[in-house]
Legacy VTK file of the C-alpha trace (Angstrom):
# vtk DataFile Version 3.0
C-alpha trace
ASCII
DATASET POLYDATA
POINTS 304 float
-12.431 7.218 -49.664
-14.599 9.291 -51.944
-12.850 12.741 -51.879
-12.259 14.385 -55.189
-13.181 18.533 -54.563
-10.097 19.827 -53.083
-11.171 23.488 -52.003
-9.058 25.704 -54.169
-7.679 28.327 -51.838
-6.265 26.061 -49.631
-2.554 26.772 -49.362
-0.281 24.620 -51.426
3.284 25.428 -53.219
5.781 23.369 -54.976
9.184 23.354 -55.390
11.170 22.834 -58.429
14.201 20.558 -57.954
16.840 23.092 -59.482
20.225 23.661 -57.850
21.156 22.600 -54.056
18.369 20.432 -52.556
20.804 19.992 -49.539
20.891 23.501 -48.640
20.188 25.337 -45.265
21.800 22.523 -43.223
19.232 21.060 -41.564
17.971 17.646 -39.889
18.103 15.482 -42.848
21.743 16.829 -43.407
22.409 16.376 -39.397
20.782 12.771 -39.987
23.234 11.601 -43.002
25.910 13.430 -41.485
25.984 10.549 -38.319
25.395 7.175 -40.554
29.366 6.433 -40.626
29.123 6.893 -37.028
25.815 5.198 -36.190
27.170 2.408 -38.602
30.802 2.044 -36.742
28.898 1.166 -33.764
25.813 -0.786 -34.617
27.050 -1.771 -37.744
24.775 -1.853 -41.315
21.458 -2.610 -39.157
21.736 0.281 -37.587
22.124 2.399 -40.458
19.343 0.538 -42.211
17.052 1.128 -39.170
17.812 4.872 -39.284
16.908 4.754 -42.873
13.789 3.081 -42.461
12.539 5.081 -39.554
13.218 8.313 -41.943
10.922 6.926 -44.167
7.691 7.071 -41.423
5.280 9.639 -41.182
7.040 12.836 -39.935
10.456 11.405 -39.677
11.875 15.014 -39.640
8.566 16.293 -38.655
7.229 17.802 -35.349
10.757 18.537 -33.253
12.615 19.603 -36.026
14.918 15.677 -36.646
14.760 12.189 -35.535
17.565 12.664 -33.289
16.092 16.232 -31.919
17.709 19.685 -32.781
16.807 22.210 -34.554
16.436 22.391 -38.511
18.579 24.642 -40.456
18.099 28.577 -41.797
15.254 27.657 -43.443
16.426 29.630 -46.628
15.211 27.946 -49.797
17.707 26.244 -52.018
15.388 25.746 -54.495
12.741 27.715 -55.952
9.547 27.774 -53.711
6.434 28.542 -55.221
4.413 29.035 -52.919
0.304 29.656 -53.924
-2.933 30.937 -51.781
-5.483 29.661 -53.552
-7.447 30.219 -56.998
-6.227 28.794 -60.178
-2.216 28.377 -58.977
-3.471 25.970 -56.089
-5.308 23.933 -59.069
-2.807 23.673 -61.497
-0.319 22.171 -58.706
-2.819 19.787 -57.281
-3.728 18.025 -60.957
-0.317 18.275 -61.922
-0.888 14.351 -61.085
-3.263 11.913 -59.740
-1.102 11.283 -56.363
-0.598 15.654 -55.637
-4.681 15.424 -56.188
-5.276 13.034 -54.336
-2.751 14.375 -50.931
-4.612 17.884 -52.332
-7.958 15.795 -51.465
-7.230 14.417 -48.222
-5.197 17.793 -46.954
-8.643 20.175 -48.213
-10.673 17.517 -46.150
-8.949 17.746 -43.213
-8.322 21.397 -42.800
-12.484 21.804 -43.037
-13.124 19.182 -40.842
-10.239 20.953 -38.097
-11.491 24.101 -38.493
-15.213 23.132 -37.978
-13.882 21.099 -34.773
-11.934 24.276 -33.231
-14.916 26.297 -34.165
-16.921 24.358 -32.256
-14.637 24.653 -28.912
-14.297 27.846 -29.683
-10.680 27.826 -30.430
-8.870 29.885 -33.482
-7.732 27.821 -35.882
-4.841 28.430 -38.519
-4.589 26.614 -41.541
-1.112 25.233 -42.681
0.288 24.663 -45.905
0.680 21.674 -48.134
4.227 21.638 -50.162
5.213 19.537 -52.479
9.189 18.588 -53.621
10.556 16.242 -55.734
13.498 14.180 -53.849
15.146 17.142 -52.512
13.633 20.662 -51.049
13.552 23.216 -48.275
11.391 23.843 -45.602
11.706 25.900 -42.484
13.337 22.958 -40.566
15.649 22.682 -42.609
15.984 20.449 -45.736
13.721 18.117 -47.195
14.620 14.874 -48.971
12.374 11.743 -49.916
14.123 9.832 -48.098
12.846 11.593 -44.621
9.126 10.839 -46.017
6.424 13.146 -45.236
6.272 15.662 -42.362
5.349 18.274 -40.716
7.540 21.734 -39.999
6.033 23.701 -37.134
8.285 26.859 -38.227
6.770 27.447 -41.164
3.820 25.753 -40.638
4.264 23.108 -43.689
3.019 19.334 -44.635
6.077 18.255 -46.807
5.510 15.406 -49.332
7.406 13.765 -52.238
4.550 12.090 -53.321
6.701 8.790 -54.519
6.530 8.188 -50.841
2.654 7.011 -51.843
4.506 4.239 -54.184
7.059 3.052 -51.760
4.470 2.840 -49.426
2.104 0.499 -51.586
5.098 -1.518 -52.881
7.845 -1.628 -50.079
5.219 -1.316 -46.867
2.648 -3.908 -48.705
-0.160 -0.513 -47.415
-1.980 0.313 -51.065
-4.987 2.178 -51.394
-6.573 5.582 -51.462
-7.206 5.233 -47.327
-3.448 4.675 -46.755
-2.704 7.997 -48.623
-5.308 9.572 -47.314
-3.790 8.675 -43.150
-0.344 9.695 -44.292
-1.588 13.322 -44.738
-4.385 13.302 -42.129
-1.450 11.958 -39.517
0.735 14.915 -40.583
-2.020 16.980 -40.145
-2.470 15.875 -36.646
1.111 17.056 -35.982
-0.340 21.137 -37.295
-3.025 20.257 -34.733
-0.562 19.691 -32.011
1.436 22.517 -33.014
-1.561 24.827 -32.584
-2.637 23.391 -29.128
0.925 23.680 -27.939
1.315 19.774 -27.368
4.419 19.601 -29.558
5.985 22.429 -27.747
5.742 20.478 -24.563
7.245 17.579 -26.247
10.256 19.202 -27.176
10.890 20.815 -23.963
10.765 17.539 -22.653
13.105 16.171 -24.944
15.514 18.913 -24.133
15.540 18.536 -20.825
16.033 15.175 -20.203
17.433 11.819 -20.758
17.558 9.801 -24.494
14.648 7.147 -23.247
12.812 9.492 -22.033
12.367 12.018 -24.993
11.880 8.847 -27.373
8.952 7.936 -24.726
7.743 11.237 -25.519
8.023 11.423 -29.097
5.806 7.936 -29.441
2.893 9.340 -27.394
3.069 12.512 -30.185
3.305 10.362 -32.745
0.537 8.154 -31.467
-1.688 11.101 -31.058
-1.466 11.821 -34.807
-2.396 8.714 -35.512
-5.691 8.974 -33.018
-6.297 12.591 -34.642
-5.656 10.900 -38.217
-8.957 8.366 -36.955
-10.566 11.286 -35.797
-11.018 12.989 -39.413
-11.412 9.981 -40.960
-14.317 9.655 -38.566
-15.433 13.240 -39.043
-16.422 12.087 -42.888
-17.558 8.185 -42.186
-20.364 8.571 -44.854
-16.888 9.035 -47.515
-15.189 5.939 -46.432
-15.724 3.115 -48.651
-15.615 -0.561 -47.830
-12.375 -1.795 -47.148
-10.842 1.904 -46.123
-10.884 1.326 -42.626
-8.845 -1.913 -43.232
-6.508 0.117 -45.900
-5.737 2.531 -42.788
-4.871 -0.391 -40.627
-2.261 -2.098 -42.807
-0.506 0.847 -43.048
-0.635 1.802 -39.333
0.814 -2.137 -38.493
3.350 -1.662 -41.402
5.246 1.646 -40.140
5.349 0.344 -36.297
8.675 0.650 -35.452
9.231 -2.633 -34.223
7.649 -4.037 -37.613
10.695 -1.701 -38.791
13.200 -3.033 -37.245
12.343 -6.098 -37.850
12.321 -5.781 -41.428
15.953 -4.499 -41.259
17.014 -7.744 -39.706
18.243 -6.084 -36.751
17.156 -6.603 -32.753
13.839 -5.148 -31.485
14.994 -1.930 -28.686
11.758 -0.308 -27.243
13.788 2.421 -25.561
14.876 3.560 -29.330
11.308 3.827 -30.485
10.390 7.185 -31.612
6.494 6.540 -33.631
5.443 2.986 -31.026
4.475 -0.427 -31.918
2.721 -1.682 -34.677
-0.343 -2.497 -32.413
-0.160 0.636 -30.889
-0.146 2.344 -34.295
-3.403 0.579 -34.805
-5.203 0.844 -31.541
-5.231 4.890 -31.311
-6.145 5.272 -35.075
-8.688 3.238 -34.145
-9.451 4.856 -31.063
-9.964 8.023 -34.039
-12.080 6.236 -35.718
-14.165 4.833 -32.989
-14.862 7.865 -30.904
-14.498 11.173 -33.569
-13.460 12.521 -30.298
-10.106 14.512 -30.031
-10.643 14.369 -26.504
-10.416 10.704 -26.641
-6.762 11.080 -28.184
-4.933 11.821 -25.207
-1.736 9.560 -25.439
-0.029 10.888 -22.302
-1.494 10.461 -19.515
-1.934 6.695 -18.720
-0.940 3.064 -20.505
-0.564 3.775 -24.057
LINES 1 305
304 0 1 2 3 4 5 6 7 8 9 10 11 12 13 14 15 16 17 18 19 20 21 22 23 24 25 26 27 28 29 30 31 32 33 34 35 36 37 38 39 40 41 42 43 44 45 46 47 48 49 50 51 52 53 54 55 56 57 58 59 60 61 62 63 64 65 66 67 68 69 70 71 72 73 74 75 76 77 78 79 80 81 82 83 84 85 86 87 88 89 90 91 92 93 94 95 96 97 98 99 100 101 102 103 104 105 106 107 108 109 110 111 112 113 114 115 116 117 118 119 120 121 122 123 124 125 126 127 128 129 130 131 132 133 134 135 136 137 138 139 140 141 142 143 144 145 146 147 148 149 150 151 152 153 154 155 156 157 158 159 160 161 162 163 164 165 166 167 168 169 170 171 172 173 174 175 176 177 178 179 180 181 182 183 184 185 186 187 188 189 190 191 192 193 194 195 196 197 198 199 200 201 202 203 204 205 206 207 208 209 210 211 212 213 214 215 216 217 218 219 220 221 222 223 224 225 226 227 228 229 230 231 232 233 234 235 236 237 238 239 240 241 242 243 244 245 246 247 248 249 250 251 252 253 254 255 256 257 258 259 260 261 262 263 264 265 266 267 268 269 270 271 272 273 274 275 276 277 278 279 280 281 282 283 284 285 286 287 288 289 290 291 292 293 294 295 296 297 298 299 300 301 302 303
């Protein structure tokens, strides 16, 4: 996808892995906390599901964990340096050619939102773009590669180790600038939900009821992100390239989380899915991509 003029006051930071990356408590902490017990009962393909599911798009993300709850303090461990534009936001985005190219796709997508709301006549805020190296805060809590990208609604803040880009070209088998390019647009679906309220009402739901029914929940939000991922990528067809689309579709099939589990080598549950199927995955980015319609995106009401 041809996108190389990141706008330089959007809002990006960094964080410089010094001291603590495990502090605050947190999700990820809550998460690592439970793999002795999640392993005592479902043995190593449990734990290696857990693991792998921390590694999709917004695996701490939206609701604040994988297994719900809040995040932690949110007080930084590490040093945060946060920028608002002009030559800061620059020098952090061409630090390398992966941070320019999430810079790219993120810049993209917050003009292409904010025309959209503009258009509907709803206010749009802008989030932030932060990048850590293996371990970090954020207002949910802590951050840690392992967890993969996501979204904090607290603070308002796309997370991203960009090695996640590698693992996803060499462990996932999903290369290309396209495949990048949905990881941040999906996360940036999850700010859109945050604005509209939609991930509010997710998390009410998951606190007020049963297990299945939160995970149920939790795979129409994620599926939505996925649609709204299709939907910017749709926003700028005459910047896709041949072969993007396709890109954007290997990755969607690869992070299913029945393609997950059955990478670990473990059984296939439905009721534990938190992101949905692989051909689910693919069908509402498509849907995106297809329509350029956020009104087309909506994953709960109906067959998904």
């Amino acid at each position: 996808m041809r996108l190389d003029d990141f706008d330089p006051n959007i809002n990006v930071g960094e964080q410089s892995n010094r001291g603590g990356g495990f502090g605050g408590g947190g999700g990820g902490n809550l998460i690592f906390g439970l793999l002795p017990l999640i392993g005592s009962r479902f043995g190593c393909g449990g734990v290696v599901v857990v693991l792998l599911l921390l590694a999709v798009f917004g695996g701490l993300g939206n609701l604040g964990g994988m297994l719900g709850g809040g995040g932690g303090s949110g007080v930084p461990a590490t040093r945060s340096a946060p920028t608002e534009g002009g030559s800061d936001a620059r020098t952090i985005c061409l630090r390398n050619p992966d941070r320019k190219a999430a810079c790219n796709a993120f810049s993209s997508a917050q003009q292409t939102w904010a025309a959209i709301f503009q258009k509907s006549g709803q206010r749009f805020q802008a989030p932030s773009l932060q990048f850590f190296d293996s371990n970090g805060t954020s207002g949910c809590g802590a951050a840690q590669a392992a967890m993969g990208p996501f979204y904090c609604p607290t603070d308002r803040g796309i997370y991203l180790d960009t090695s996640f880009f590698n693992e996803l070209a060499n462990r996932f088998g999903a290369s290309g600038d396209f495949a990048q390019d949905y990881v941040i647009a999906h996360e940036f679906g999850h700010h859109i939900q945050n604005l509209l309220g939609t991930s509010d009402q997710v998390h009410n739901i998951q606190r007020s009821s049963g297990e299945r029914e939160g995970n149920a929940a939790s795979v129409r939000l994620e599926l939505q992100a996925d649609c709204y991922a299709g939907v910017w990528a749709a926003q700028n067809r005459d910047r896709l390239d041949p072969g993007d689309i396709q890109e954007g579709m290997t990755a969607a099939q690869a992070i299913g989380d029945d393609t997950l589990q059955q990478r670990s080598g473990g059984r296939v549950v439905p009721d534990s899915f938190t992101h949905g199927t692989s051909a689910q995955r693919m069908h509402w980015l498509k849907v995106g991509l297809d329509s350029g319609d956020p009104a087309r995106c909506d994953t709960f009401n109906g067959a998904i």
